[in-house]
Short mmCIF file of the C-alpha atoms (twelve columns), coordinates in Angstrom:
data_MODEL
# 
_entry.id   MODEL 
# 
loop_
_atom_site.group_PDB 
_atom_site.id 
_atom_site.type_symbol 
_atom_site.label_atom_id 
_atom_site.label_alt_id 
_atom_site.label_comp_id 
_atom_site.label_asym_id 
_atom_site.label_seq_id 
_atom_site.Cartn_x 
_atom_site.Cartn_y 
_atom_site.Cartn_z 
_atom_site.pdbx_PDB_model_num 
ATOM 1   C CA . UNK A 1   0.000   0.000   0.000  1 
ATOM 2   C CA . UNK A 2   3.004   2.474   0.010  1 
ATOM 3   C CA . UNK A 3   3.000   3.149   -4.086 1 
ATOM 4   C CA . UNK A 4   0.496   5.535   -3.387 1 
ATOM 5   C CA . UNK A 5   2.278   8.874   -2.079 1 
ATOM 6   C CA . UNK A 6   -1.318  10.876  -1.760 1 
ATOM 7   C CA . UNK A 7   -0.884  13.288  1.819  1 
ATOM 8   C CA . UNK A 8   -3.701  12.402  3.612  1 
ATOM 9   C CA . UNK A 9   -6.309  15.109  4.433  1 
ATOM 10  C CA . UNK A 10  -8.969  15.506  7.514  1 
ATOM 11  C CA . UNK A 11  -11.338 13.464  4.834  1 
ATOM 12  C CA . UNK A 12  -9.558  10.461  5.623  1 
ATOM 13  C CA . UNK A 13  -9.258  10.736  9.018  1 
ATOM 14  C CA . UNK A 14  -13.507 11.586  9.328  1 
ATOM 15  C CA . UNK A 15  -13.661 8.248   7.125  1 
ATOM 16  C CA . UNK A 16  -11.355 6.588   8.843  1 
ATOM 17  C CA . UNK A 17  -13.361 7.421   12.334 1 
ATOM 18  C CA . UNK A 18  -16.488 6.516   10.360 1 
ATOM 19  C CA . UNK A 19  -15.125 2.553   9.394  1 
ATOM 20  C CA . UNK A 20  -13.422 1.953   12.666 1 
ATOM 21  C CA . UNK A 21  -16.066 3.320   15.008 1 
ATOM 22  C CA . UNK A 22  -17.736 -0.145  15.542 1 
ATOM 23  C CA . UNK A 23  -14.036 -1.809  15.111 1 
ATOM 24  C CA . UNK A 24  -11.808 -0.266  18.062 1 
ATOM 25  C CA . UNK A 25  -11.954 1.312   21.713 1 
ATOM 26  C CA . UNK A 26  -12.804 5.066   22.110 1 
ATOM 27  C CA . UNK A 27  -9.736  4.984   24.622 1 
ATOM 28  C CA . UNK A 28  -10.564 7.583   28.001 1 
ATOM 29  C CA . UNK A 29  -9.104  11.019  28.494 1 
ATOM 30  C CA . UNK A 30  -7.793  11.091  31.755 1 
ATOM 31  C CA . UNK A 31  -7.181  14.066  33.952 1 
ATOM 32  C CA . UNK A 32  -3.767  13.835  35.828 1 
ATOM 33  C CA . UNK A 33  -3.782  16.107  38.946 1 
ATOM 34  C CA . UNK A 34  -0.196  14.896  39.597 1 
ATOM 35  C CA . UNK A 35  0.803   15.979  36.494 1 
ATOM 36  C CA . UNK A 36  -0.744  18.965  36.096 1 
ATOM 37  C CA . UNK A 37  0.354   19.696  39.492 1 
ATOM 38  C CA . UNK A 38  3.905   18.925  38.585 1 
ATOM 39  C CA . UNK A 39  3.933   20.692  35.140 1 
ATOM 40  C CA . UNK A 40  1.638   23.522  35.613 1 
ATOM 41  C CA . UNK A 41  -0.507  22.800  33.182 1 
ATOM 42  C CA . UNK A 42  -4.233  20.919  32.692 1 
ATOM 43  C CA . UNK A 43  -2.782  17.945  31.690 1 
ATOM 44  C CA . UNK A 44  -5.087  15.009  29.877 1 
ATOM 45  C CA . UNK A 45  -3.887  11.487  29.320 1 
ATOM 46  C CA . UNK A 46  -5.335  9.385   26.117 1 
ATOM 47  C CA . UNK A 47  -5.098  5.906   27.396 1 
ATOM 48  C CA . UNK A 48  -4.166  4.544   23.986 1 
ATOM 49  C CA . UNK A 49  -2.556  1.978   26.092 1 
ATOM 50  C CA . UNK A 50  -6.548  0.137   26.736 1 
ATOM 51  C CA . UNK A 51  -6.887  0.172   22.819 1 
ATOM 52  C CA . UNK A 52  -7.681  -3.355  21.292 1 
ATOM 53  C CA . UNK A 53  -4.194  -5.292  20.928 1 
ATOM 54  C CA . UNK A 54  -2.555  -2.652  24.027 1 
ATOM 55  C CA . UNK A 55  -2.007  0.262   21.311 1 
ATOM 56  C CA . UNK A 56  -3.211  2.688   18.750 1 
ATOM 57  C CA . UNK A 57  -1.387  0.892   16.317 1 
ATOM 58  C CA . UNK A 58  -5.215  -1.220  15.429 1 
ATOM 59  C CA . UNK A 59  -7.126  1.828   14.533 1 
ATOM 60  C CA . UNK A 60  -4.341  2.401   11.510 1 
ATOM 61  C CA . UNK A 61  -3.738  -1.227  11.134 1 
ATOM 62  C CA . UNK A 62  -7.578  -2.217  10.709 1 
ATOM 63  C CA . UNK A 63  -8.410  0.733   8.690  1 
ATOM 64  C CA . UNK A 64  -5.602  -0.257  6.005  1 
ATOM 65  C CA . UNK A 65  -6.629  -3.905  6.204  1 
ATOM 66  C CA . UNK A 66  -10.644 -3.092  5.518  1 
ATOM 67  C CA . UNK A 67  -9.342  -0.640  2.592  1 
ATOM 68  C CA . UNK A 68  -7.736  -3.426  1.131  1 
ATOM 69  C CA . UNK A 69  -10.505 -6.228  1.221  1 
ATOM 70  C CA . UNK A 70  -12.637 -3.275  -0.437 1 
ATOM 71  C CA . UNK A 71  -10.064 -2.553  -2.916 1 
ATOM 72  C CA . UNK A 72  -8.610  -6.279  -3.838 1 
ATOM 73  C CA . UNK A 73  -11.158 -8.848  -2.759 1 
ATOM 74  C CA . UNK A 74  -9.007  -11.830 -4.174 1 
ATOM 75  C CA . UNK A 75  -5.930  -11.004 -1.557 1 
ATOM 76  C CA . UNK A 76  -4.227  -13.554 0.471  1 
ATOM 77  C CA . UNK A 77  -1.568  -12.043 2.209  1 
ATOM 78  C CA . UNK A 78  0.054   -9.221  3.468  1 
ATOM 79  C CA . UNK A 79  3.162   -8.136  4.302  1 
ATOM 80  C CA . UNK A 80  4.987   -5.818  7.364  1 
ATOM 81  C CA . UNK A 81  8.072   -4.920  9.485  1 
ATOM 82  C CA . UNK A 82  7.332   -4.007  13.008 1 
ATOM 83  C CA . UNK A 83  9.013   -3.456  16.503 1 
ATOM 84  C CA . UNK A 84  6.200   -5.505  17.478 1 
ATOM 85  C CA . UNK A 85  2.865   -3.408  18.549 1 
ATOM 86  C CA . UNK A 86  2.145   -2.864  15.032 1 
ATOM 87  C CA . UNK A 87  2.680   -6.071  13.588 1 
ATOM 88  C CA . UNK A 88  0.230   -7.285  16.869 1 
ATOM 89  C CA . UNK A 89  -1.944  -4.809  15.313 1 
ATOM 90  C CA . UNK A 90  -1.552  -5.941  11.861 1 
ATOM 91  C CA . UNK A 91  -1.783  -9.837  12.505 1 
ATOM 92  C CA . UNK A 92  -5.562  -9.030  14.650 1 
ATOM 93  C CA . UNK A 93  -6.545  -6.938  11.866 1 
ATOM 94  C CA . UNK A 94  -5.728  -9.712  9.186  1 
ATOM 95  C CA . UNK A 95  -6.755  -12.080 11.063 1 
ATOM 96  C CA . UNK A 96  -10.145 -11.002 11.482 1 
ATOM 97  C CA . UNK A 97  -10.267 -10.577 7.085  1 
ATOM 98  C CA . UNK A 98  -9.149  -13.718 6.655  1 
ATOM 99  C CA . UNK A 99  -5.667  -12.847 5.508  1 
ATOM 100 C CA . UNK A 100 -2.497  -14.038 6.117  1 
ATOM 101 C CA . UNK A 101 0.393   -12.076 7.854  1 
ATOM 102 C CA . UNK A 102 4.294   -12.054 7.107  1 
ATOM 103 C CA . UNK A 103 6.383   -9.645  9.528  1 
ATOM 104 C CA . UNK A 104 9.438   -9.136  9.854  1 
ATOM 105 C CA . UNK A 105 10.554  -8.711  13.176 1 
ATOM 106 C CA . UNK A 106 13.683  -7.235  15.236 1 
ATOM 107 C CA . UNK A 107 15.487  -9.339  17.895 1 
ATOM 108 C CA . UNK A 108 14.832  -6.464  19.941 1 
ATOM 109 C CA . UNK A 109 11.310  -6.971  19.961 1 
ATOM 110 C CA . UNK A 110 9.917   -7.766  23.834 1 
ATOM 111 C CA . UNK A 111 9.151   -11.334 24.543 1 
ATOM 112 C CA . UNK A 112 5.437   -10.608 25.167 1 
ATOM 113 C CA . UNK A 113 5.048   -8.882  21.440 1 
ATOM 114 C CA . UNK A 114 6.597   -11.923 20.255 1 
ATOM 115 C CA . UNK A 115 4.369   -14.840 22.051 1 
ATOM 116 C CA . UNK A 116 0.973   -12.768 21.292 1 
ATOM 117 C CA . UNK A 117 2.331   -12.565 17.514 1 
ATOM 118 C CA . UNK A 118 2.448   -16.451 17.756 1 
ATOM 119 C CA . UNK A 119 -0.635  -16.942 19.406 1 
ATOM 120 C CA . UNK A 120 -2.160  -15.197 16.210 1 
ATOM 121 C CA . UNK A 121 -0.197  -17.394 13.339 1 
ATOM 122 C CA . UNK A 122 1.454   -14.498 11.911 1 
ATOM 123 C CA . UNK A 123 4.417   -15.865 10.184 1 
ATOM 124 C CA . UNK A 124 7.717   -14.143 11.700 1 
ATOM 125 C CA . UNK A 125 11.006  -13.141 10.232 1 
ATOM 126 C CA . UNK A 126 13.583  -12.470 12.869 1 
ATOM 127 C CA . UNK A 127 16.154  -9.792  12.098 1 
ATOM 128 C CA . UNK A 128 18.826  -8.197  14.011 1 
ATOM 129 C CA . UNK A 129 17.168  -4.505  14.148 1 
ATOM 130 C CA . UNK A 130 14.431  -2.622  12.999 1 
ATOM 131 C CA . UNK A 131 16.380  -1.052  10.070 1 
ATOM 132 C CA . UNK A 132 17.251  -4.610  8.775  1 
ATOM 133 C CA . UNK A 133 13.194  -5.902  9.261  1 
ATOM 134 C CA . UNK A 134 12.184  -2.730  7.462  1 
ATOM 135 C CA . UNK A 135 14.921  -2.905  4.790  1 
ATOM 136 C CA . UNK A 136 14.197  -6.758  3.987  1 
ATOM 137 C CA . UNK A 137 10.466  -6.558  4.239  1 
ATOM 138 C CA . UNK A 138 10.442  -3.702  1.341  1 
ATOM 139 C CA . UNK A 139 12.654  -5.630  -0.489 1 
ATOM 140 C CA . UNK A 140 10.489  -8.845  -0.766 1 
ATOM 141 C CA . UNK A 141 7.839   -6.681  -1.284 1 
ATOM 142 C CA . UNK A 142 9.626   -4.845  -4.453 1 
ATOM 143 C CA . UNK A 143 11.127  -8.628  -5.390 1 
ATOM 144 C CA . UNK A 144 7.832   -10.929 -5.521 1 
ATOM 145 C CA . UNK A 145 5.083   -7.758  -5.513 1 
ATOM 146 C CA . UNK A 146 3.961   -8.764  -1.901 1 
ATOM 147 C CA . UNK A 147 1.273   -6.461  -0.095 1 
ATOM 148 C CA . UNK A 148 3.378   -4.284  2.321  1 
ATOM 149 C CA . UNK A 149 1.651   -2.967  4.723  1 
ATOM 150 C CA . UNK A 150 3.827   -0.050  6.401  1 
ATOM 151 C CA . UNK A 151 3.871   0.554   10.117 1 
ATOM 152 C CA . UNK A 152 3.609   4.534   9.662  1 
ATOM 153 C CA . UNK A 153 4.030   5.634   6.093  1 
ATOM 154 C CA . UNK A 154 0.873   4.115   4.739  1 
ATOM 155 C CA . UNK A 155 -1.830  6.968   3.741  1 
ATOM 156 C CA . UNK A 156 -4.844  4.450   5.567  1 
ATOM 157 C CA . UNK A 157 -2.635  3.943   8.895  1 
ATOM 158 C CA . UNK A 158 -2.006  7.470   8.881  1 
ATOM 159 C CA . UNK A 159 -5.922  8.360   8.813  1 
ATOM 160 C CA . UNK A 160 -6.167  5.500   11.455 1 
ATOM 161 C CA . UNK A 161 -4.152  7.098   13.760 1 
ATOM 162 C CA . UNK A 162 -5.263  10.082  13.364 1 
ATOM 163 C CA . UNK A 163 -8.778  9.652   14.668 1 
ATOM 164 C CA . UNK A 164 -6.788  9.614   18.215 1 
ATOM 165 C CA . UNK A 165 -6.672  13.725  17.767 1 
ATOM 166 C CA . UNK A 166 -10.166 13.332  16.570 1 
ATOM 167 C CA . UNK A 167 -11.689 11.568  19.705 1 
ATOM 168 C CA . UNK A 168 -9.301  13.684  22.048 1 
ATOM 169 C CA . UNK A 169 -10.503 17.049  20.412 1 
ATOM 170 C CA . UNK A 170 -14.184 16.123  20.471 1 
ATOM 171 C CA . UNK A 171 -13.803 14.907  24.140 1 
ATOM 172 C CA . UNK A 172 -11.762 17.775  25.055 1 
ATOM 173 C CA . UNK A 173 -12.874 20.898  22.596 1 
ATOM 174 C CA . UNK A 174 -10.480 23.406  24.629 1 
ATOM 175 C CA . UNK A 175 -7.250  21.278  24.267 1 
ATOM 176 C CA . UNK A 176 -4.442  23.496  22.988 1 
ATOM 177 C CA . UNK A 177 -1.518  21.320  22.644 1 
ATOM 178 C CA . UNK A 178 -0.949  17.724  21.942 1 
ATOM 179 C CA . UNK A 179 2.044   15.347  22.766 1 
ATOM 180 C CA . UNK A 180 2.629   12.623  21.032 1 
ATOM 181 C CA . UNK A 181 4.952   9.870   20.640 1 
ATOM 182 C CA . UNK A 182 7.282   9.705   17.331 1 
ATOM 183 C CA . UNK A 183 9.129   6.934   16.018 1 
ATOM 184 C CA . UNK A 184 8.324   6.773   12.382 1 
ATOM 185 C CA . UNK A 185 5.942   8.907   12.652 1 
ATOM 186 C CA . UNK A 186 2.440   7.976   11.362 1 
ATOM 187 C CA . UNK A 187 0.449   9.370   14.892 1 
ATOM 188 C CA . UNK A 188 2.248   12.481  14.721 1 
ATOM 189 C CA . UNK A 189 1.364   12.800  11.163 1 
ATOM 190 C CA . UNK A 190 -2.223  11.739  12.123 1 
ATOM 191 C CA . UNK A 191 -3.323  13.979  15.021 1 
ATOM 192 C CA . UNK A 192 -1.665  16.737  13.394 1 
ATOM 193 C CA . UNK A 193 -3.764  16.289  10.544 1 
ATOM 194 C CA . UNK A 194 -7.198  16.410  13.337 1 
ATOM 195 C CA . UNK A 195 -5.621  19.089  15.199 1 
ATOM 196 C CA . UNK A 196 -4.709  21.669  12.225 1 
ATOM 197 C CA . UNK A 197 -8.776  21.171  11.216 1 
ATOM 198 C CA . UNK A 198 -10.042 21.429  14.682 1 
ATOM 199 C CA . UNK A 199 -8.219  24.963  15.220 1 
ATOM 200 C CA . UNK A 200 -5.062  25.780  13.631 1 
ATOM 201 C CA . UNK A 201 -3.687  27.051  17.001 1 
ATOM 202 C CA . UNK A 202 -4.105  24.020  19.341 1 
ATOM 203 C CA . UNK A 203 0.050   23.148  18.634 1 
ATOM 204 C CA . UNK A 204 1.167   19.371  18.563 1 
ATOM 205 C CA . UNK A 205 4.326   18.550  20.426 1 
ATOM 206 C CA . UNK A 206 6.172   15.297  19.640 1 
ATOM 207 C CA . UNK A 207 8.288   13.237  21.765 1 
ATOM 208 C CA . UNK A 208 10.814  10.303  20.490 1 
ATOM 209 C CA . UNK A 209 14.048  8.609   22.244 1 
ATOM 210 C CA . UNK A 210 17.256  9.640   23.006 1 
ATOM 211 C CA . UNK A 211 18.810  6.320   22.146 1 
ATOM 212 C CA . UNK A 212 16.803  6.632   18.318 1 
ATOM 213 C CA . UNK A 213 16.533  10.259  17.685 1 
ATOM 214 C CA . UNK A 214 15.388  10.487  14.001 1 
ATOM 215 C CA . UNK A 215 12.995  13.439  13.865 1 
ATOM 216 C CA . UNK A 216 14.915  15.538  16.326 1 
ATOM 217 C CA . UNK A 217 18.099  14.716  13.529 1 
ATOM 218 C CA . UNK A 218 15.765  15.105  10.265 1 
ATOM 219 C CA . UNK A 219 14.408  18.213  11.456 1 
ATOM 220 C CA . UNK A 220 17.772  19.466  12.517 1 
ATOM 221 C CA . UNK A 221 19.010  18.668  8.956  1 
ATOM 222 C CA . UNK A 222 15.749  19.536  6.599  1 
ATOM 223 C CA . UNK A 223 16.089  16.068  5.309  1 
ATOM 224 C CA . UNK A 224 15.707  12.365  6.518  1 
ATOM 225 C CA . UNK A 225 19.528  11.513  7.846  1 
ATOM 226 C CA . UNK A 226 20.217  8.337   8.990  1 
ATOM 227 C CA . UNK A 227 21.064  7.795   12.607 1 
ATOM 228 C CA . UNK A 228 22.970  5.578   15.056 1 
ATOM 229 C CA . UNK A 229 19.995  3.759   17.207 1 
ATOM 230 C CA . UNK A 230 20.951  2.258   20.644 1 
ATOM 231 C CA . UNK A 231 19.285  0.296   23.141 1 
ATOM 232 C CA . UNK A 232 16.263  1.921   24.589 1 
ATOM 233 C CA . UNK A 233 13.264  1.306   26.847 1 
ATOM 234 C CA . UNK A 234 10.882  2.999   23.820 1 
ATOM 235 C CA . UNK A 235 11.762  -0.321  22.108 1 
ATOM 236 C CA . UNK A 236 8.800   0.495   20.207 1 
ATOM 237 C CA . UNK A 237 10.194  3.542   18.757 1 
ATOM 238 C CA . UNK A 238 13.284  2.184   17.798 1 
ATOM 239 C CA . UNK A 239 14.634  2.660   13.801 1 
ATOM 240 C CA . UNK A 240 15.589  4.729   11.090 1 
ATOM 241 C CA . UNK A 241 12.530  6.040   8.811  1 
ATOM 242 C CA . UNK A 242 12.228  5.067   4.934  1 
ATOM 243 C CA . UNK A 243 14.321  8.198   3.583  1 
ATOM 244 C CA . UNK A 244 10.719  8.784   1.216  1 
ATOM 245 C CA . UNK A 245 8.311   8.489   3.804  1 
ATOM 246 C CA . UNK A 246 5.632   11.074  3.970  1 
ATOM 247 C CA . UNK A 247 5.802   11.706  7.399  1 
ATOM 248 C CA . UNK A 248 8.627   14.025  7.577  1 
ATOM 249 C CA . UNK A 249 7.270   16.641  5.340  1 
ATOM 250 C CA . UNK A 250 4.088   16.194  7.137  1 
ATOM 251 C CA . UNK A 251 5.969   16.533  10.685 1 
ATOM 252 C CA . UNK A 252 7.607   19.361  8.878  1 
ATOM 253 C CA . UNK A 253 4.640   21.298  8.143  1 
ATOM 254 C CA . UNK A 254 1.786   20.462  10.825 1 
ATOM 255 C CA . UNK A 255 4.598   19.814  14.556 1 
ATOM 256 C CA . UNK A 256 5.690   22.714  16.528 1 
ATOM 257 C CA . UNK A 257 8.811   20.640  18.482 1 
ATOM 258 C CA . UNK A 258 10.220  17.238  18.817 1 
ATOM 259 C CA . UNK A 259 11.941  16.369  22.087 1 
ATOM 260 C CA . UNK A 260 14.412  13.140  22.735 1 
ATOM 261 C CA . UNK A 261 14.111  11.925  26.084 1 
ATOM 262 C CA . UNK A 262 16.656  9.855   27.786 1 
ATOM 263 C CA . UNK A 263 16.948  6.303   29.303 1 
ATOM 264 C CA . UNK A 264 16.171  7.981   32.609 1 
ATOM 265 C CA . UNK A 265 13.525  10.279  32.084 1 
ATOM 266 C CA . UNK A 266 11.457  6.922   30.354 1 
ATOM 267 C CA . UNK A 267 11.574  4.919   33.255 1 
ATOM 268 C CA . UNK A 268 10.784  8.004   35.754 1 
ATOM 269 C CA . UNK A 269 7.940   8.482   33.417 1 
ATOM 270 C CA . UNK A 270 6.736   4.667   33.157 1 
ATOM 271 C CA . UNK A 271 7.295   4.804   36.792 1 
ATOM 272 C CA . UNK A 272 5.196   7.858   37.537 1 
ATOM 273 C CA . UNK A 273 2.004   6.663   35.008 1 
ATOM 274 C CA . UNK A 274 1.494   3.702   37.495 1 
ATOM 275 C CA . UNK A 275 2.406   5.138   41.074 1 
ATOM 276 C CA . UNK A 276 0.560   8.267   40.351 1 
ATOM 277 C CA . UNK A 277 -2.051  7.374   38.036 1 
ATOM 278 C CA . UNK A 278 -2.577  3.634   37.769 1 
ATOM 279 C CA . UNK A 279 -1.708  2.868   34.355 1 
ATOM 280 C CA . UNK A 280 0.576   0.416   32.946 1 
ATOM 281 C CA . UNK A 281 2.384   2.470   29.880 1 
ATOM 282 C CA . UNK A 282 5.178   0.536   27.852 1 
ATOM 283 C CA . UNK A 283 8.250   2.882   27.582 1 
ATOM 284 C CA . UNK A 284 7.164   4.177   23.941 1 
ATOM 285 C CA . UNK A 285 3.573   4.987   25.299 1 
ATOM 286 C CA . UNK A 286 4.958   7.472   28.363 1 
ATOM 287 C CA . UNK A 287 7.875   9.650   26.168 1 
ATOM 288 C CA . UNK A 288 5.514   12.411  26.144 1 
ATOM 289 C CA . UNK A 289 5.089   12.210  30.204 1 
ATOM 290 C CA . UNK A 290 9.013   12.466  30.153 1 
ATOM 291 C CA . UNK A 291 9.074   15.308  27.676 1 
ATOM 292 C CA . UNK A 292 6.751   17.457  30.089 1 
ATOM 293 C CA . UNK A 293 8.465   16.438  32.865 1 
ATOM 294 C CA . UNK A 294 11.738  16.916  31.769 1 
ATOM 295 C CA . UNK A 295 12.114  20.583  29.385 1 
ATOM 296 C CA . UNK A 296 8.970   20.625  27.688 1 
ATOM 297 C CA . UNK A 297 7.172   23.578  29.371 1 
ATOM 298 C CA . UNK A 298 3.785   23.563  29.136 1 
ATOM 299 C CA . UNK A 299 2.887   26.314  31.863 1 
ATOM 300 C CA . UNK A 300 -0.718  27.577  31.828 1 
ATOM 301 C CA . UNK A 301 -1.519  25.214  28.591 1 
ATOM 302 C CA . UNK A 302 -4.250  22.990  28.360 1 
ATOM 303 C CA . UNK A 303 -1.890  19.648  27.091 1 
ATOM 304 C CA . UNK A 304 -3.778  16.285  25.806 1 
ATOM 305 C CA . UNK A 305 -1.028  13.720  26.108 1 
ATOM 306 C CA . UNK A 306 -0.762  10.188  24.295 1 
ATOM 307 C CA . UNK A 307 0.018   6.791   26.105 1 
ATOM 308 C CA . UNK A 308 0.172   5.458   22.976 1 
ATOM 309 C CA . UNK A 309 1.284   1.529   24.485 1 
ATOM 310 C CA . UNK A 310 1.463   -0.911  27.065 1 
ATOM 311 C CA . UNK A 311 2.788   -4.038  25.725 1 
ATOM 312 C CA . UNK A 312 5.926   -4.210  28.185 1 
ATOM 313 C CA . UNK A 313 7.533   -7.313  29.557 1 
ATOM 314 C CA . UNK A 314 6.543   -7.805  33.291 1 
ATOM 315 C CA . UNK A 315 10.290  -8.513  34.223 1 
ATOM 316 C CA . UNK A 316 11.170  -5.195  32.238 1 
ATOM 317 C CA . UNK A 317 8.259   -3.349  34.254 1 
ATOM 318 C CA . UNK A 318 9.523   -4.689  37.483 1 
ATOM 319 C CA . UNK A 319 13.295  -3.503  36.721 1 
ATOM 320 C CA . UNK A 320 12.007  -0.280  35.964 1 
ATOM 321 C CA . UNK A 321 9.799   0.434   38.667 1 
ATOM 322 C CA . UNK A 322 12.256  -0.793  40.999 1 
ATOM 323 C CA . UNK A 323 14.739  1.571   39.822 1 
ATOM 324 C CA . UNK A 324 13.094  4.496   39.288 1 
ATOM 325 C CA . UNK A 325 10.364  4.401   42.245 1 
ATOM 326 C CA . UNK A 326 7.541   6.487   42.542 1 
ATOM 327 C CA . UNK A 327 8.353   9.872   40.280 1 
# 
C-alpha cells in the first residue's frame, strides 16, 4: 500500500473514524492532577494503552486492512516490518479478514510482542534490528510484488491514527496542545492532521528517544539523515525512517517541536504513570510524560497527552519500577 504517495487530508481521518467506530476502543481522556500539578498545566492522558491489541497501532492497522478487502477482494496475504505493537496490530486486523500475515521482526522486539504474535499465526522473520526488518520486508515486497503494509508511512494507517486527535478534540474541545509519541511517525502525522482542522492554534508537540533520535536529527538537517539507534526502553520507537516516507514533510509542516528523552527520564515516566495514576504504559507509550516532565514547558496550557502503548515485559516493568520508584 506504500505506491500511493497521496498526503492524507482531515477526509480520511472523518472516514477513517467513520469505518473503525464499531471496530476499536474510544480509549478515556484522563485528567492527571499529579501531572498537572507537577507541570503547571491541565494535563489530559489518552489511554491509547486500553486500545484493542494494548495500542493505537489497530485503529491504523484495521483501517488499512478493511481498505484493502474493499479494494482487492481476491488477496491472500500481506506483508509488514514491526518493533512488534504494530505487527500485533496488523496480525488481529488480518486475522479477522481472513488474511495471512508475514512480519518481519527485530530481535529487539519484547518477549510478550513476540508470544501474542504467535498466538495469532502471523508468520515471523527475525532480524537483528528494525532497520534490517524494514529494509528486507520492502525488499520482498519490491522482489515478488507482496502487499506491504507499512507501520507509519501508509496513507490508511495514517488516517487510522489520526482519529486519536479526533476523539481527544471532540472529548476535550479546549485542548491546545498535543504530545505525542514519534518513532516513524504515522500518529504524529495523524493527530496533526485532526488538530490543524479542529483549530489551527491548538500546537502538537512530539516526543521520540534519546537512544533513536530520528525526527529531532531530520528536522535538525531539513532532510531524513540516517542515525545511530541504541538500546532503549521505547523499544517500540526504535529505527531509522524510509528516507521517502511522507511523514517528515508532514511533521515538517503540521509539529511545533520534537523532544528526545533519555533512558532515565522513560523509566521516571513509566514509573510515575502507574504510582501516580494507575496505568501500565510501555516505555514508547509514556515519552511524552518524560518530555513534560523533563524541558517541555507547558505552563498555563491545556496539554492532551498520548500513552500510545502498554505491551511491556513484566520482568522489564519490574526492573524499571524498581529503579526508578515512585516519580
Amino acid at each position: 500500500m506504500t505506491a500511493s504517495r497521496r498526503i492524507p487530508g482531515i477526509g480520511d481521518v472523518h472516514e477513517a473514524a467513520r469505518r473503525l467506530a464499531s471496530h476499536v476502543v474510544r480509549t478515556p481522556l484522563v485528567h492527571s492532577p499529579y501531572l498537572s500539578e507537577r507541570t503547571g498545566a491541565d494535563v489530559w492522558l489518552k489511554v491509547e494503552a486500553l486500545q484493542i491489541t494494548g495500542s493505537f497501532k489497530f485503529r491504523g492497522a484495521l483501517n488499512a486492512v478493511m481498505r484493502l478487502r474493499q479494494q482487492r477482494p481476491d488477496l491472500s496475504a500481506i506483508l509488514t516490518a514491526s518493533a512488534g505493537n504494530h505487527g500485533l496490530a496488523l496480525a488481529t486486523a488480518a486475522s479477522r479478514a481472513g488474511l495471512r500475515t508475514r512480519i518481519y521482526l527485530p530481535a529487539t522486539a519484547p518477549h510478550a510482542k513476540r508470544a501474542r504474535l504467535a498466538s495469532l499465526g502471523a508468520e515471523v522473520l527475525d532480524r537483528p534490528s528494525y532497520d534490517d526488518a524494514e529494509n528486507d520486508a520492502r525488499e520482498e515486497a519490491a522482489r515478488t510484488g507482496a502487499t506491504f503494509v507499512s507501520p507509519y508511512d501508509d496513507e490508511e494507517v495514517i488516517a487510522g491514527a489520526g482519529t486519536v486527535g479526533l476523539e481527544m478534540l471532540e472529548d476535550r474541545p479546549e485542548l491546545d496542545t498535543i504530545v505525542v509519541p514519534v518513532g516513524g511517525g504515522g500518529l504524529i502525522a495523524g493527530i496533526g492532521v485532526a488538530a490543524r482542522s479542529h483549530r489551527a492554534s491548538v500546537a502538537v508537540h512530539g516526543a521520540e528517544a534519546g537512544a533513536s533520535p530520528v525526527f529531532t536529527s531530520a528536522l535538525a538537517a531539513g532532510r531524513p539523515v540516517v542515525v545511530e539507534v541504541r538500546e532503549t526502553l521505547a523499544d517500540g520507537l526504535a529505527g531509522n525512517m524510509d528516507p521517502a516516507s511522507r511523514t517528515f514533510g508532514m511533521v515538517q509542516t503540521l509539529v511545533a517541536s520534537v523532544t528526545a528523552v533519555d533512558e532515565a527520564a522513560i523509566a521516571a515516566a513509566m514509573s510515575s504513570l502507574v504510582y501516580r495514576d494507575r496505568l501500565v504504559v510501555e516505555g514508547a507509550g509514556a515519552v511524552g510524560v518524560a518530555a513534560l516532565l523533563n524541558g517541555l514547558d507547558m505552563r498555563g496550557r491545556r496539554v492532551g497527552v498520548v500513552l500510545s502503548g502498554r505491551n511491556v515485559d513484566e520482568a522489564r516493568l519490574r526492573t524499571v519500577l524498581g529503579s526508578a520508584g515512585a516519580a
